[in-house]
C-alpha positions as CSV (number, residue, x, y, z in Angstrom):
1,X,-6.9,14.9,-21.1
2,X,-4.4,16.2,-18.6
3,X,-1.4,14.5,-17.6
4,X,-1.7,11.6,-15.3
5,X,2.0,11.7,-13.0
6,X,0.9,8.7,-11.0
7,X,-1.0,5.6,-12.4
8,X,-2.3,3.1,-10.1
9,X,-3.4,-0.5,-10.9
10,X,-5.1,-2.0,-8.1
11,X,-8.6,-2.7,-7.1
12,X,-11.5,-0.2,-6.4
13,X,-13.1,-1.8,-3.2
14,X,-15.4,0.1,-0.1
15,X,-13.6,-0.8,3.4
16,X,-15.5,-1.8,6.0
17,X,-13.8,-1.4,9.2
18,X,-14.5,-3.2,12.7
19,X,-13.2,-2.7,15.8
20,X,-13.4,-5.8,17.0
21,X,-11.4,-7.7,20.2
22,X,-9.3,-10.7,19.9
23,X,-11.7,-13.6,20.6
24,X,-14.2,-11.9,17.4
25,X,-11.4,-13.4,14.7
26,X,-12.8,-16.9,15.5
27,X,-15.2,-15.7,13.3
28,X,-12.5,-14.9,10.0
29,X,-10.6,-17.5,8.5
30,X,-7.2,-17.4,8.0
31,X,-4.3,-15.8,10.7
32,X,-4.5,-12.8,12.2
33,X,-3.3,-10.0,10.1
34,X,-2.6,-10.0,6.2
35,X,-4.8,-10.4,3.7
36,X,-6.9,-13.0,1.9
37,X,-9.5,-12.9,-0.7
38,X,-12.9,-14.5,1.0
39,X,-16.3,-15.1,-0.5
40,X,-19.6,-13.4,-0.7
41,X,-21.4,-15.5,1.4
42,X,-17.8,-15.2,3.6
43,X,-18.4,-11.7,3.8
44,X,-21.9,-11.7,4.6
45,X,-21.6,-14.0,7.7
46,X,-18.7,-12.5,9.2
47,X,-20.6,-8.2,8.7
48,X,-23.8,-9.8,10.6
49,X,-21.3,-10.8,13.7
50,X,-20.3,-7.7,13.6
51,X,-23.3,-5.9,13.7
52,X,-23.4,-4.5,17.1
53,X,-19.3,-3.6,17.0
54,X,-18.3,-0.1,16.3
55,X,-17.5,0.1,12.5
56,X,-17.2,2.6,9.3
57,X,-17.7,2.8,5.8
58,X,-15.0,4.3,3.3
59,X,-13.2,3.8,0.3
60,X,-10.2,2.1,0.0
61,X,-7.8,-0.3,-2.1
62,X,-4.2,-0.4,-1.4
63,X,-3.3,1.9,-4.4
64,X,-6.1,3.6,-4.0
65,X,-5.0,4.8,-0.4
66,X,-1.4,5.4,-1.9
67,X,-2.5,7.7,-4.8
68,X,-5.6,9.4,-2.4
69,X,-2.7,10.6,-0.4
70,X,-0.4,11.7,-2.8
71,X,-3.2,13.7,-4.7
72,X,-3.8,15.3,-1.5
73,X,0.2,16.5,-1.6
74,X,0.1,17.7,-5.3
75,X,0.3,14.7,-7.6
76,X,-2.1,14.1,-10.5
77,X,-2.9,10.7,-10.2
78,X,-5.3,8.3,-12.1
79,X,-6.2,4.3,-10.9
80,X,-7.4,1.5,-13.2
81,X,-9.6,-1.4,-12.3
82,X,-13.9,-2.5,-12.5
83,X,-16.7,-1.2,-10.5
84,X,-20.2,-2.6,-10.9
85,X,-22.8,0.2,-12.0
86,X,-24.1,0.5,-8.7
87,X,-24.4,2.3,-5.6
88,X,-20.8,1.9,-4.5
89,X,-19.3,1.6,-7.6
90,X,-20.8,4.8,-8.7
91,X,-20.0,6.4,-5.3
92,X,-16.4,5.4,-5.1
93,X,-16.1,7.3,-9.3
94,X,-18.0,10.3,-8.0
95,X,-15.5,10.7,-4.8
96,X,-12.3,10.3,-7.1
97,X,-13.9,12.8,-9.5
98,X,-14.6,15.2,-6.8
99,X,-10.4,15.0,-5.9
100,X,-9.6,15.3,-9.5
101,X,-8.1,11.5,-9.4
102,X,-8.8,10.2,-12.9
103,X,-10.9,7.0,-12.5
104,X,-9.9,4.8,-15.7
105,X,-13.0,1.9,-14.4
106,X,-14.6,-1.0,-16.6
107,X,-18.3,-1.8,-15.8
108,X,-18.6,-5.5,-14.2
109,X,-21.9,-7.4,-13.2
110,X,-20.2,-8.8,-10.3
111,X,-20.8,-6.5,-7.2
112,X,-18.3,-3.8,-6.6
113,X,-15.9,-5.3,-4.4
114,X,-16.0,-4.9,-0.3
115,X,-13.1,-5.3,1.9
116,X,-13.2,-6.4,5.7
117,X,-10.3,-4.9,8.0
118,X,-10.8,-6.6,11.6
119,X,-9.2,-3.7,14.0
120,X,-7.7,-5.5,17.0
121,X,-7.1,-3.4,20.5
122,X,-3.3,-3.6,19.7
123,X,-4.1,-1.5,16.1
124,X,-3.2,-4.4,14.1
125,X,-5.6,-5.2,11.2
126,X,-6.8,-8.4,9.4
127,X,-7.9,-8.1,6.1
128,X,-10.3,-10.2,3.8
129,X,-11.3,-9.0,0.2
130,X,-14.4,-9.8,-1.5
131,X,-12.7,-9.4,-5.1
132,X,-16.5,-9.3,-6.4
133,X,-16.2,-6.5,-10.1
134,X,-12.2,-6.6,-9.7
135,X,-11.7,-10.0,-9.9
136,X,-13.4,-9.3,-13.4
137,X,-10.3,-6.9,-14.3
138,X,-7.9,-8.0,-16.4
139,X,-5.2,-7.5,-19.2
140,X,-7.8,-7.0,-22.1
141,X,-9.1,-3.5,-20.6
142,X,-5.6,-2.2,-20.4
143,X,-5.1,0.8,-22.8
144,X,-1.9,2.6,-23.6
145,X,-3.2,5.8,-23.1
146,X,-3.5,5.1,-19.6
147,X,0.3,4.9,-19.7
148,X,1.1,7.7,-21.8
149,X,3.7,10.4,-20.0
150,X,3.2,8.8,-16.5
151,X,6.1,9.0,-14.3
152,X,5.4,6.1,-12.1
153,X,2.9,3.3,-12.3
154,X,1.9,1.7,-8.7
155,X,1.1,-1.5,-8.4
156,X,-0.6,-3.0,-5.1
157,X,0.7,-6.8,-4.7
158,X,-3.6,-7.5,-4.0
159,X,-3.7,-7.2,-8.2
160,X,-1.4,-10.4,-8.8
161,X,-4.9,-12.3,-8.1
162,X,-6.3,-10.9,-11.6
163,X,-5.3,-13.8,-13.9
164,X,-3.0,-15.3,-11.9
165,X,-0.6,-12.3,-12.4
166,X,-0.9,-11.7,-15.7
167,X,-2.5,-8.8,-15.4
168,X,0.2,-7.0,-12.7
169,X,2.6,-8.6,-16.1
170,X,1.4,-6.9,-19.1
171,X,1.0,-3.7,-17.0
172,X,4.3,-3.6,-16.2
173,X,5.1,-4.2,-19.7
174,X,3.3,-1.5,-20.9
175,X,4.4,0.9,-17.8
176,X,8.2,0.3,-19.5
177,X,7.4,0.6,-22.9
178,X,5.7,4.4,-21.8
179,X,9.0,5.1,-20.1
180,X,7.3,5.2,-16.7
181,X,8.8,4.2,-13.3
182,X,7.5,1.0,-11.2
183,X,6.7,0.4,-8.1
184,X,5.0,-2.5,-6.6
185,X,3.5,-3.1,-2.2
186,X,3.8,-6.6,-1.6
187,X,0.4,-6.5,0.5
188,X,0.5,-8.9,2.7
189,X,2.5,-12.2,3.3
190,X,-0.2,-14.5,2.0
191,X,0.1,-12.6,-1.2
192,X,3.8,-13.5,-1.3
193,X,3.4,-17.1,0.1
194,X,0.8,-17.6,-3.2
195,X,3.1,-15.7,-5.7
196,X,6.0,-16.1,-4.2
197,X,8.1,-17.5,-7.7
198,X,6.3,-14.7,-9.6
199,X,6.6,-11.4,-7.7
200,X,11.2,-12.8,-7.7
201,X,10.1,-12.2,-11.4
202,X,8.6,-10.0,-11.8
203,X,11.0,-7.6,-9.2
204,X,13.8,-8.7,-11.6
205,X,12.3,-7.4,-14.9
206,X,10.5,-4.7,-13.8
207,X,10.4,-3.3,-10.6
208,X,12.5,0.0,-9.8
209,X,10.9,0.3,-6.4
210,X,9.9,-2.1,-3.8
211,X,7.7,-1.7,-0.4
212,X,6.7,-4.7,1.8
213,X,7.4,-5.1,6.0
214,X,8.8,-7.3,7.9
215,X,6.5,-10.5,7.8
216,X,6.8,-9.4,3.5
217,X,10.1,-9.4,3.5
218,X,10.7,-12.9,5.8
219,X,8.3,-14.5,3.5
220,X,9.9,-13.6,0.3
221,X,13.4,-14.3,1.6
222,X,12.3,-17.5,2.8
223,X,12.7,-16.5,6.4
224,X,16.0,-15.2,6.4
225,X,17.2,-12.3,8.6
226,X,15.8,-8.6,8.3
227,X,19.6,-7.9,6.3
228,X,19.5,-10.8,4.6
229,X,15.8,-9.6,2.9
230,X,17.2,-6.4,2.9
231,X,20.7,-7.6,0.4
232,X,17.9,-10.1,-1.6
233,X,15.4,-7.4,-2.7
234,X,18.2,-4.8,-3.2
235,X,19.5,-7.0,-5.4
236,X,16.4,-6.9,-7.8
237,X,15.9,-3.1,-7.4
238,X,17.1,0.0,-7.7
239,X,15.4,0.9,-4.3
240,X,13.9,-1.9,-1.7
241,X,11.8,-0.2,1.7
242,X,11.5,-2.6,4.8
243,X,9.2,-0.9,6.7
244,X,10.0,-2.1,10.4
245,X,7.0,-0.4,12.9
246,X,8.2,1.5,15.3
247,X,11.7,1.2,14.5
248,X,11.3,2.7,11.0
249,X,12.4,1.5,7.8
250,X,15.2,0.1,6.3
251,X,16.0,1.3,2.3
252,X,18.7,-1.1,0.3
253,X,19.7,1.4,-2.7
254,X,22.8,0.3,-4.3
255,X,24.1,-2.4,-1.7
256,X,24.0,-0.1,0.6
257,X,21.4,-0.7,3.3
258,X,20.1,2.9,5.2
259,X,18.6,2.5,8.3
260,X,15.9,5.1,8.6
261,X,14.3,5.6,12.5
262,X,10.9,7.1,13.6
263,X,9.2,8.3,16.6
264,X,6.8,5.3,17.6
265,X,3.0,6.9,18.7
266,X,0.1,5.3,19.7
267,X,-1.5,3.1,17.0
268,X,-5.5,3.7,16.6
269,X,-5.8,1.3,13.2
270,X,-2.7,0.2,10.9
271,X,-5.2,0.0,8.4
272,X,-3.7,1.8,5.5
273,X,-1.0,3.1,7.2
274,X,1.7,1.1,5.0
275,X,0.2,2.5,2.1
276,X,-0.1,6.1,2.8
277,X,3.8,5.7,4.2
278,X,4.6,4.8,0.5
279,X,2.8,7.5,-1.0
280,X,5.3,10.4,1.4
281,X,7.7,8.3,0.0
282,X,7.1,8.5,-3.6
283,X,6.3,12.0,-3.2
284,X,9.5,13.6,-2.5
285,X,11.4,10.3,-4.8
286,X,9.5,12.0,-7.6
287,X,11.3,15.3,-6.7
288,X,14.4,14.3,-6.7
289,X,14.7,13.5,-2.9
290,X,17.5,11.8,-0.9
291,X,16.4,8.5,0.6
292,X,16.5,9.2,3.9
293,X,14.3,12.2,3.1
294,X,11.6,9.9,0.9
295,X,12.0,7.6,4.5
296,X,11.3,11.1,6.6
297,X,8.1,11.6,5.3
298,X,7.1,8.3,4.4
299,X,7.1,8.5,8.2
300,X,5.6,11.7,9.0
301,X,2.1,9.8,6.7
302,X,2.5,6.5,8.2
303,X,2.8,8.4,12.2
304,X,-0.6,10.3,11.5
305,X,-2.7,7.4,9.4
306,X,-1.8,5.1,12.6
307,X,-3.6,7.7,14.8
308,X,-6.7,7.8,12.9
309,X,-9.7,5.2,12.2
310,X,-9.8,4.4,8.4
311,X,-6.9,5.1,5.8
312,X,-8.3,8.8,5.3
313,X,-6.4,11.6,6.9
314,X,-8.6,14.3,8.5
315,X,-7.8,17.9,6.7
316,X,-7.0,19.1,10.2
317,X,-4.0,16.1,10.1
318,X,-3.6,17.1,6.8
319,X,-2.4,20.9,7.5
320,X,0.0,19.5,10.1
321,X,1.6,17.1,8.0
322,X,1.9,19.0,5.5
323,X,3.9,21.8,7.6
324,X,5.7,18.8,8.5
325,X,7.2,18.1,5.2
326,X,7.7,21.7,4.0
327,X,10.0,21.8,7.1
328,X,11.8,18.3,5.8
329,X,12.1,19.8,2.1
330,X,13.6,22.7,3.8
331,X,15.9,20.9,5.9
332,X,14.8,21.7,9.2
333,X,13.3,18.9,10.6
334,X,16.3,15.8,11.8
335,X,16.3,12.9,12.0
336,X,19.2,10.4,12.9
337,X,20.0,8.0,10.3
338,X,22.3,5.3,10.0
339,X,23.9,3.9,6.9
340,X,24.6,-0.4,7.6
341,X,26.5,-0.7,4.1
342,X,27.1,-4.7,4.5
343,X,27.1,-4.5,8.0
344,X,24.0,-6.0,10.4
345,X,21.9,-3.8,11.5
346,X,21.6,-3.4,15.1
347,X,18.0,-2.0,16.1
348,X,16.8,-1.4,19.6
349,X,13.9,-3.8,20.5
350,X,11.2,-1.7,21.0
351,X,7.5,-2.8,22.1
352,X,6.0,-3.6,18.4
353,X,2.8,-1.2,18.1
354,X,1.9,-2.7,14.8
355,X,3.8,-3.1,11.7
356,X,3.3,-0.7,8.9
């Protein structure tokens, strides 16, 4: 067996995203944005008022999006979770196989899971999960050879639903005891609202490397300001990433916060585009990277996902991004950034695009 680098635990699910307009989330439960798990029956009602709006089929997951894009940049990656043995479950193997990303799946006879992502015309995206086989997933199918010589274990924030967290727990534990790095996406800020005692936990004990944005971060910290989030999750680990929209990110590494700007474009569909900014991210931490550089090209994947319908990039994007970074990893392409320290960080208000 080669050598997994990346290890994801998250859930296998098929996206299903709709471009829909405002007045069509009457139709969803829940606030607009985020992320909440729904029901079969859920599902069903809110695909057949969709059926005339434009949509498409792929597959997705949060960490599955993350390690999808850093396979594409070089990494050998491998994600964990159940898939029923059917059509999609049996697709979504055969398309990780095909990209040499190791597919470590247990069988379930609940469906494999489906995920709604409600496109609004301002590129925001709301998010229901039908858990379906993954909800099936927990600590008893974890196997330490999963684990063995990874450098990094990714956790999506989606997976605390398996056993109340206990699942996202004895990973961890086992990620450790292999020597492996860990780093966690919050998701969404109804998964921090539910596990909001835990995830404090578990970003104590465990966590080197932490990734949420704003309405995350708020939530967590209990609605204190962007700093204030900033000082609270740097204070559980070794690296925290606020990413802000538009304005960028802000990394807390040390008590020092780094303010880390981007070029706002025009957003298509956020869907995704949080998690494909963490993969450029981990990518060049992996390497050995400054911060600010990680933040560069944690951008650069984050700028070209928002410009694209679906979490996939096209291999035409592809090419250009990845000229991008060569250029970062060779120092040629600037950007300003601005350490804060323990100062507040004073951002121009720009119009909010979306928030990745």
């Amino acid at each position: 067996m080669a050598t997994v680098e990346v290890l994801a635990v998250g859930a296998p699910v098929c996206d299903q995203i709709i471009m829909v307009d405002d007045d069509f989330l009457v139709n969803v439960p829940g606030n607009k944005g985020g992320s909440a798990p729904i029901d079969f029956a859920t599902l069903s009602n809110v695909l057949s008022k969709a059926e005339a709006c434009q949509k498409i089929q792929c597959l997705g997951g949060s960490a599955a999006n993350t390690i999808n894009a850093l396979n594409a940049l070089g990494t050998k990656c491998a994600i964990t979770g159940a898939v029923r043995n059917d059509e999609a479950g049996s697709l979504y193997a055969q398309r990780l196989q095909q990209k040499k990303i190791t597919p470590y799946f247990t069988k379930s006879e609940k469906p494999t899971a489906q995920v709604i992502s409600c496109v609004t015309p301002d590129g925001q995206r709301t998010m229901r999960c039908f858990l379906g086989a993954c909800s099936d997933y927990n600590s008893s199918h974890l196997q330490e050879r999963y684990f063995k010589g990874t450098k990094l274990v990714h956790f999506e924030g989606y997976a605390l639903y398996n056993e109340n967290g206990e699942l996202v727990k004895n990973a961890m534990r086992m990620a450790k005891k292999a020597g492996a790095k860990i780093s966690i996406d919050l998701a969404s800020f109804e998964v921090v609202r539910n596990y909001h005692p835990l995830i404090l936990s578990l970003l104590k004990d465990y966590v080197d490397i932490v990734f949420c944005n704003e309405d995350e971060a708020k939530e967590l910290s209990s609605n204190a300001s962007i700093e204030e989030a900033s000082d609270l999750l740097g204070s559980y680990c070794q690296v925290a990433v606020i990413t802000l929209g538009p304005k960028g990110c802000l990394v807390n590494s040390d008590g020092q916060r780094i303010f880390c700007p981007t070029t706002p474009v025009q957003c298509i569909d956020s869907t995704g585009a949080g998690d494909i900014f963490a993969a450029g991210f981990l990518h060049m931490f992996l390497q050995g990277y400054s911060l600010q550089e990680c933040a560069k090209v944690g951008h650069i994947l984050g700028r070209a996902v928002l410009q694209v319908l679906g979490a996939q990039l096209p291999d035409n994007v592809w090419k250009e991004v990845l000229n991008e970074i060569q250029l970062v990893k060779e120092n040629k392409l600037s950007s300003p950034v601005l350490s804060q320290g323990s100062r507040p960080l004073q951002v121009r208000r720009q119009p909010v695009i979306c928030t990745i």
